[in-house]
N, CA, C and O atoms as CSV, one atom per row, in Angstrom:
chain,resi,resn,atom,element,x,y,z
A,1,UNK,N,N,30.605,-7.268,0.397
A,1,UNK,CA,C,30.281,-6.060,-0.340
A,1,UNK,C,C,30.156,-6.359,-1.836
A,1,UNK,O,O,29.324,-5.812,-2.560
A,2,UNK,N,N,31.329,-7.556,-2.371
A,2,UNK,CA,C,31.136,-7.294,-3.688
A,2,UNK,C,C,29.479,-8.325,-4.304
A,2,UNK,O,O,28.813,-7.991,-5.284
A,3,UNK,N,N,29.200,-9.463,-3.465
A,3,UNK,CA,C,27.813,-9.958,-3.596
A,3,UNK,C,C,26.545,-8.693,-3.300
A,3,UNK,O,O,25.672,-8.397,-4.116
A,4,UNK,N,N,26.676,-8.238,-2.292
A,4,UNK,CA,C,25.366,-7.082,-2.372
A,4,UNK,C,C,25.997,-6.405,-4.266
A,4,UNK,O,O,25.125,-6.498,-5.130
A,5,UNK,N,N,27.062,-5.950,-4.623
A,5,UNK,CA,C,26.829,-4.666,-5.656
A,5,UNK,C,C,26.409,-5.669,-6.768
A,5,UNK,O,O,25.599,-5.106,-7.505
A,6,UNK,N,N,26.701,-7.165,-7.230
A,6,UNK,CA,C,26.151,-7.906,-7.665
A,6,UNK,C,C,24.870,-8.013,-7.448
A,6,UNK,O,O,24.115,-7.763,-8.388
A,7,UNK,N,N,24.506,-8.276,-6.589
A,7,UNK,CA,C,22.922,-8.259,-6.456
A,7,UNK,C,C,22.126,-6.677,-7.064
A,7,UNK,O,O,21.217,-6.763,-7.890
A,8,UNK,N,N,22.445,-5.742,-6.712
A,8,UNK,CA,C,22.211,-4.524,-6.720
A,8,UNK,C,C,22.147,-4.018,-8.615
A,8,UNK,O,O,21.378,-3.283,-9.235
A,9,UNK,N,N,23.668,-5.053,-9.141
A,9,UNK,CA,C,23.428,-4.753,-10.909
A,9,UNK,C,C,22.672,-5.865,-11.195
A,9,UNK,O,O,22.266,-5.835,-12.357
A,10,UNK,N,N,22.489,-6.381,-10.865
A,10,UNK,CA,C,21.439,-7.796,-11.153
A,10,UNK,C,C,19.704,-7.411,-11.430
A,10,UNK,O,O,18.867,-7.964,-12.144
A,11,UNK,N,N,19.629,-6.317,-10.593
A,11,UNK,CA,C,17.955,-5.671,-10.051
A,11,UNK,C,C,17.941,-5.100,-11.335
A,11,UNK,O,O,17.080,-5.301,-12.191
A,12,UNK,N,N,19.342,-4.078,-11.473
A,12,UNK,CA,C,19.235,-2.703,-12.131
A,12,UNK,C,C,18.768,-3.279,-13.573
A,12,UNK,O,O,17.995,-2.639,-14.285
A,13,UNK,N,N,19.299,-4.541,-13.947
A,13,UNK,CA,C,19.215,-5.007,-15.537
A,13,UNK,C,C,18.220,-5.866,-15.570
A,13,UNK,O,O,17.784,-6.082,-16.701
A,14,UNK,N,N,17.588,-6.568,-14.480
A,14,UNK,CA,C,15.813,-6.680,-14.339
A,14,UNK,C,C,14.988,-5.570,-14.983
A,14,UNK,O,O,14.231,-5.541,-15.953
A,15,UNK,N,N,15.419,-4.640,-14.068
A,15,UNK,CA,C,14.317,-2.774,-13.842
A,15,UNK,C,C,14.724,-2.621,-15.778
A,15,UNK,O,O,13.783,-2.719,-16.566
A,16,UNK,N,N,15.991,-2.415,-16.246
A,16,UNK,CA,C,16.080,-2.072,-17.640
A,16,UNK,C,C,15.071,-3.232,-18.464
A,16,UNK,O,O,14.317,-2.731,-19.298
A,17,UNK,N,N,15.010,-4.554,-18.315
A,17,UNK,CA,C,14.608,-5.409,-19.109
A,17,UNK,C,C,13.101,-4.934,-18.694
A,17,UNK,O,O,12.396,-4.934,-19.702
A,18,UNK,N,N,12.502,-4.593,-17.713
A,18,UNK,CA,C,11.070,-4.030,-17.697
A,18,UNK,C,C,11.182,-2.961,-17.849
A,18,UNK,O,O,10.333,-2.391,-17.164
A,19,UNK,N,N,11.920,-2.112,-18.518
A,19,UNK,CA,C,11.537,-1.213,-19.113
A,19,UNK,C,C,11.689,-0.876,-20.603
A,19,UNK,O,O,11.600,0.232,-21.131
A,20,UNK,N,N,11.955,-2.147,-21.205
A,20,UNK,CA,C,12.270,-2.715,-22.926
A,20,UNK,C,C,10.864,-2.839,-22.746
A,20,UNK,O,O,10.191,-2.002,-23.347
A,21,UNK,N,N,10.069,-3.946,-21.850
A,21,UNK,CA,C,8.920,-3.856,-22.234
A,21,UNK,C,C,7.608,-3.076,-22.104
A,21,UNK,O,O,6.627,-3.506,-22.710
A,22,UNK,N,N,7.532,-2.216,-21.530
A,22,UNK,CA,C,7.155,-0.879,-21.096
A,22,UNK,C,C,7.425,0.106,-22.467
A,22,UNK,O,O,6.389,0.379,-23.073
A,23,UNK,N,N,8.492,0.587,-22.944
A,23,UNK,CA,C,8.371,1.210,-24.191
A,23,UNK,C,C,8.292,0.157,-25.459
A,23,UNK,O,O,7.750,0.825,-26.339
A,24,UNK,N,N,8.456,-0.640,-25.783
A,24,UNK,CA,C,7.922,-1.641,-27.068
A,24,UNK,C,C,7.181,-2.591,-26.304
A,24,UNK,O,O,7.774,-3.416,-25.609
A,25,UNK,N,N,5.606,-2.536,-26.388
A,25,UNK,CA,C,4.816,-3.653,-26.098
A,25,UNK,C,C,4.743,-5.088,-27.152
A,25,UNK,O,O,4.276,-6.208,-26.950
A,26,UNK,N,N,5.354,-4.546,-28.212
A,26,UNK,CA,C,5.604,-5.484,-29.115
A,26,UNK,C,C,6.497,-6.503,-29.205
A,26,UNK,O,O,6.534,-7.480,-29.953
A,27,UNK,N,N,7.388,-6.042,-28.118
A,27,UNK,CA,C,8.690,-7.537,-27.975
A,27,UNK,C,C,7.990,-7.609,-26.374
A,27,UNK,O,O,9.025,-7.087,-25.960
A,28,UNK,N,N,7.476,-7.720,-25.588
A,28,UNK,CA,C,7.122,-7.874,-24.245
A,28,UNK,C,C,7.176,-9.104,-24.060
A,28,UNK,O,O,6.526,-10.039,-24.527
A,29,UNK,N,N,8.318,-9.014,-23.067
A,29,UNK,CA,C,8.470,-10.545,-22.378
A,29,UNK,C,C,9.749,-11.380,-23.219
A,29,UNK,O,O,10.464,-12.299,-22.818
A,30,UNK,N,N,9.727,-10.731,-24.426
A,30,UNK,CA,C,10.647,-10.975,-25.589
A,30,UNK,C,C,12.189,-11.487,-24.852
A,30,UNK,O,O,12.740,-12.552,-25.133
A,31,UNK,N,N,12.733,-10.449,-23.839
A,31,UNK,CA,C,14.168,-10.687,-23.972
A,31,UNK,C,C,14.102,-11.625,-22.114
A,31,UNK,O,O,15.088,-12.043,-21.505
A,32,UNK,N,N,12.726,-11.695,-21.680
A,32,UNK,CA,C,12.809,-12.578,-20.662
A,32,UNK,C,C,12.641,-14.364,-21.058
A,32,UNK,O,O,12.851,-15.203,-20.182
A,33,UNK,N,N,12.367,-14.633,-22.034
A,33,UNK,CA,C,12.277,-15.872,-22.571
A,33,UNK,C,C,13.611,-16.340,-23.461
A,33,UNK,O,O,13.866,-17.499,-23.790
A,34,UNK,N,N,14.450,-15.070,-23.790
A,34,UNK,CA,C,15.647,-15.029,-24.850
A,34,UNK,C,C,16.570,-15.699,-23.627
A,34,UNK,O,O,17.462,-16.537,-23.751
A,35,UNK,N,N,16.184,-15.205,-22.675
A,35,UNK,CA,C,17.587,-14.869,-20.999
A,35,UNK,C,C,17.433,-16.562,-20.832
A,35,UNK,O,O,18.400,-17.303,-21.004
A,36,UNK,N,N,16.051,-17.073,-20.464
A,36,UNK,CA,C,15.551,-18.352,-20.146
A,36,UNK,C,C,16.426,-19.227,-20.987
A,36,UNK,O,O,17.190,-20.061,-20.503
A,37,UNK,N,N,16.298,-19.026,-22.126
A,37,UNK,CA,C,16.535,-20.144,-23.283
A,37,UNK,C,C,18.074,-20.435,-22.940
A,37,UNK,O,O,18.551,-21.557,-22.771
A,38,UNK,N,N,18.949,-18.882,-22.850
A,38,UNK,CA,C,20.378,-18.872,-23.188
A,38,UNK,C,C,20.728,-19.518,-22.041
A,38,UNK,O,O,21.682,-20.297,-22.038
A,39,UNK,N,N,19.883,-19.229,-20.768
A,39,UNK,CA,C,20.162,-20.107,-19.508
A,39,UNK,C,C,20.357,-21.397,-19.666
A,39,UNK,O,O,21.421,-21.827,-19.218
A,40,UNK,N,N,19.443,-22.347,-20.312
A,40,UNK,CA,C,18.855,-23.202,-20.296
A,40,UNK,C,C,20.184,-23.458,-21.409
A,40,UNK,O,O,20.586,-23.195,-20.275
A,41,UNK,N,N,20.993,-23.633,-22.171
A,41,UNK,CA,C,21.698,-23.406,-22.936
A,41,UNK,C,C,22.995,-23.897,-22.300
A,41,UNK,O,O,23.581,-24.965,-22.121
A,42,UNK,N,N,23.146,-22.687,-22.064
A,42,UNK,CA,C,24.965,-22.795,-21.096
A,42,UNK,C,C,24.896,-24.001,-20.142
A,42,UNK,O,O,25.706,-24.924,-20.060
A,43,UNK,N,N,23.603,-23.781,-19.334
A,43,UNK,CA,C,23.346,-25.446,-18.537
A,43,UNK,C,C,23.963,-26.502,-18.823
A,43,UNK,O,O,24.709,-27.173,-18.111
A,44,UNK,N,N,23.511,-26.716,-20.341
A,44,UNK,CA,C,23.571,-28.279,-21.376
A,44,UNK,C,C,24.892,-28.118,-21.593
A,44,UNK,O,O,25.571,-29.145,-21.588
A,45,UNK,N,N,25.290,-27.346,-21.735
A,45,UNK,CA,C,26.827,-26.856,-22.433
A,45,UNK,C,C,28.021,-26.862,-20.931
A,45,UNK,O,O,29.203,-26.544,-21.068
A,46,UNK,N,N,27.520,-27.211,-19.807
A,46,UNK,CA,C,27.908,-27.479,-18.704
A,46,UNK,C,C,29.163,-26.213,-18.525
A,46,UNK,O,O,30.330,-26.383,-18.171
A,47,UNK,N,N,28.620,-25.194,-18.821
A,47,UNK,CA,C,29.518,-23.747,-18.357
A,47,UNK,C,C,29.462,-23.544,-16.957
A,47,UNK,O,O,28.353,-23.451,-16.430
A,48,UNK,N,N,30.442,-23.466,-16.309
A,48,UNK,CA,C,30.584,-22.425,-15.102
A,48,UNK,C,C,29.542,-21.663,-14.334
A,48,UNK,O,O,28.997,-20.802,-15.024
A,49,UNK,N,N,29.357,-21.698,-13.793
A,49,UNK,CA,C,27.634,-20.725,-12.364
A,49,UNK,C,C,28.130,-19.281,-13.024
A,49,UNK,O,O,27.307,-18.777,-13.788
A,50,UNK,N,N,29.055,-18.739,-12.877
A,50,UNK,CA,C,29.531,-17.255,-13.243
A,50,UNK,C,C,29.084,-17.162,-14.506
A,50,UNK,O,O,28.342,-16.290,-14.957
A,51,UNK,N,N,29.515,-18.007,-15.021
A,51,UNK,CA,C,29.697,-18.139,-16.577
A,51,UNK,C,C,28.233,-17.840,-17.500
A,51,UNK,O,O,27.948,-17.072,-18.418
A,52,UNK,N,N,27.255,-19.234,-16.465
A,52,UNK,CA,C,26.025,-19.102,-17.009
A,52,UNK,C,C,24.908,-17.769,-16.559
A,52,UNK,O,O,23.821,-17.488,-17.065
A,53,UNK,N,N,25.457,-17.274,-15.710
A,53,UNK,CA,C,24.658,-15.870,-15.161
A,53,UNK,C,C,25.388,-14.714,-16.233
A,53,UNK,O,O,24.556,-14.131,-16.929
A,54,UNK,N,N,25.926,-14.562,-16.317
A,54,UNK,CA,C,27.061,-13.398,-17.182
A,54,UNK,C,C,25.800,-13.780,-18.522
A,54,UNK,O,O,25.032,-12.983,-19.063
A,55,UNK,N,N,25.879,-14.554,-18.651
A,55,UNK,CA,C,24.755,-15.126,-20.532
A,55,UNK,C,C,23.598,-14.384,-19.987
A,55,UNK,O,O,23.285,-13.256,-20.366
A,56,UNK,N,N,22.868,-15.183,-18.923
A,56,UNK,CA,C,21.487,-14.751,-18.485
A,56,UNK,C,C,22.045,-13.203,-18.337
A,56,UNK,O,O,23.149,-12.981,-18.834
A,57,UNK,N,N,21.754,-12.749,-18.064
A,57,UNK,CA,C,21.937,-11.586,-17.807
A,57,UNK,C,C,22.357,-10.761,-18.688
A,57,UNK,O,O,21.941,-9.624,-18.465
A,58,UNK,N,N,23.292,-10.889,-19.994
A,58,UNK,CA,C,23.273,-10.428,-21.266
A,58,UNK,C,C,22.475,-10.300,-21.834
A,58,UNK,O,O,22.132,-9.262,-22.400
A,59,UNK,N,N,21.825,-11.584,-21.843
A,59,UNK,CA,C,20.438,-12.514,-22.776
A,59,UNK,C,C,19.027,-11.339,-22.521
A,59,UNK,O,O,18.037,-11.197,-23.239
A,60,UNK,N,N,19.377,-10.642,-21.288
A,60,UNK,CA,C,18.156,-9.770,-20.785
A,60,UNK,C,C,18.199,-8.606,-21.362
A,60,UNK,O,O,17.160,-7.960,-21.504
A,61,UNK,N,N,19.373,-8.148,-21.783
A,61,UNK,CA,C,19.579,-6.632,-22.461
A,61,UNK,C,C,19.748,-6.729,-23.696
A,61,UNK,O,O,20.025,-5.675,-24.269
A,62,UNK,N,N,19.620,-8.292,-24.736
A,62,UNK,CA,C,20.044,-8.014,-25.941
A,62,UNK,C,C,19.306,-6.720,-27.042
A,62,UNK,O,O,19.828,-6.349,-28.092
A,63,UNK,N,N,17.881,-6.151,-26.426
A,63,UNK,CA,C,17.551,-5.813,-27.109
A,63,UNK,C,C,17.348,-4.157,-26.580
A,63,UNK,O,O,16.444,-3.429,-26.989
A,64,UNK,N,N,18.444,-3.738,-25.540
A,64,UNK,CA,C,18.113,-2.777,-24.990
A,64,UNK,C,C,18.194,-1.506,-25.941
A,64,UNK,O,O,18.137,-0.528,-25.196
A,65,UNK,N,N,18.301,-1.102,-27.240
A,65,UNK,CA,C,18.128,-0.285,-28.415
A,65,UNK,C,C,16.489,-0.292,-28.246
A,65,UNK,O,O,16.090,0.872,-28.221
A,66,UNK,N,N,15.465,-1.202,-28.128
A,66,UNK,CA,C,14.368,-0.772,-28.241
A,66,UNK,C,C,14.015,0.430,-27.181
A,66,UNK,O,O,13.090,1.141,-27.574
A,67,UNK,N,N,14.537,0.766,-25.999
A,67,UNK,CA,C,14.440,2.267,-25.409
A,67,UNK,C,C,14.855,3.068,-26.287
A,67,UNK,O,O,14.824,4.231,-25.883
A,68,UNK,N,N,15.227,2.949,-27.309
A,68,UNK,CA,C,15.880,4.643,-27.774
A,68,UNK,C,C,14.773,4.994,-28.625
A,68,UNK,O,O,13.885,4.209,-28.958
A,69,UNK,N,N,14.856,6.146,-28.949
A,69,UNK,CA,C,14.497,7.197,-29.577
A,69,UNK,C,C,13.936,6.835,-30.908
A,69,UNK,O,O,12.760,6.826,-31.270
A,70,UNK,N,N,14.937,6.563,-31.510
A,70,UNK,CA,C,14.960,5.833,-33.391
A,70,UNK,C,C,14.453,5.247,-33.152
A,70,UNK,O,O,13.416,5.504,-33.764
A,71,UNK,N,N,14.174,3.777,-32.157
A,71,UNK,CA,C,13.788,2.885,-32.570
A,71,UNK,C,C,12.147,2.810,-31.999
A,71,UNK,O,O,11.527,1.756,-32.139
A,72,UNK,N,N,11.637,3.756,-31.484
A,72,UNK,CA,C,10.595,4.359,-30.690
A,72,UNK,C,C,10.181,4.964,-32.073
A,72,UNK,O,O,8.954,4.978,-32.179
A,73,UNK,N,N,10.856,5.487,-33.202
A,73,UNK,CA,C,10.045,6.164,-34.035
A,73,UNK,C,C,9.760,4.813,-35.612
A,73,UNK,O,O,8.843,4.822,-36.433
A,74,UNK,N,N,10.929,3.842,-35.502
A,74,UNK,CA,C,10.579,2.890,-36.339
A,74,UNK,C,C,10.239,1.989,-36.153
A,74,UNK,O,O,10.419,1.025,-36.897
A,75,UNK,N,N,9.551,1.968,-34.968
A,75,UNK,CA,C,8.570,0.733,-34.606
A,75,UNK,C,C,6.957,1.423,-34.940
A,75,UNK,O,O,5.957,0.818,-35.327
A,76,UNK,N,N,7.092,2.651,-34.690
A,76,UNK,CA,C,5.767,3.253,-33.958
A,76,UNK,C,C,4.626,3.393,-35.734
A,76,UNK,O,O,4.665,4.324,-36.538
A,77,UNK,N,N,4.112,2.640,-35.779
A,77,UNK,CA,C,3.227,2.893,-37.173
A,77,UNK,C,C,2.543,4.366,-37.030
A,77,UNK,O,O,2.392,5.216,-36.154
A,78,UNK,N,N,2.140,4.124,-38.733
A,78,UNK,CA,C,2.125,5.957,-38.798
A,78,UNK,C,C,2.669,6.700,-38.743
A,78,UNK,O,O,3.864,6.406,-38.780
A,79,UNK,N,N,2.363,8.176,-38.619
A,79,UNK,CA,C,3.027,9.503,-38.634
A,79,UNK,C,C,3.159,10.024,-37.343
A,79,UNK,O,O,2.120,10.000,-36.683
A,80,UNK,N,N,4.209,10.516,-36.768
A,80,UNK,CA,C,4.578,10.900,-35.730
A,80,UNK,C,C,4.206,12.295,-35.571
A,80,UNK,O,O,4.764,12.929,-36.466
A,81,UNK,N,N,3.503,13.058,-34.821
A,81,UNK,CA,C,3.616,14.189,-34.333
A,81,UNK,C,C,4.388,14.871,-33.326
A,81,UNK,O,O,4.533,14.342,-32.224
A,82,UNK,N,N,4.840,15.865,-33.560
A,82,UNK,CA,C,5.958,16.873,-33.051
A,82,UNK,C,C,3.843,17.764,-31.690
A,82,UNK,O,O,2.669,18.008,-31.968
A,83,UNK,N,N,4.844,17.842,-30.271
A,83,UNK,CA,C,3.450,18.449,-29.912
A,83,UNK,C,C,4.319,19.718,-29.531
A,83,UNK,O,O,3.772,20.735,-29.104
């Protein structure tokens, strides 16, 4: 049981990291190459299997503020309209 709910938050912070790039097309792909690197990282640094997934998997949400609101209005060039 506790590998399926692992697997299951594993998807969920995939689905969030495609949806960083879905609202900012401007970092797209951004925090899937960040996840890669930090992977690729802990590897060399000969961390723990747990250890190095816990990174990856951080590494995927570092930028999960680009869903919000604010940052939807200070990315977005120009003047915003109210409809």
């Amino acid at each position: 049981m506790l590998q399926e709910y692992n697997v299951k938050f594993s998807n969920l912070l995939l689905s969030l990291s495609d949806a960083i790039d879905i609202a900012n097309s401007q970092i797209a792909s951004h925090q899937m190459r960040t996840s890669f690197i930090a992977w690729k990282i802990a590897e060399a640094a000969n961390l723990p299997e747990d250890r190095i997934e816990k990174i990856y998997l951080a590494a995927l949400l570092h930028d999960i503020g680009a869903l919000s609101l604010e940052e939807k209005i200070h990315s977005t060039p120009g003047r915003i309209r109210r409809n």
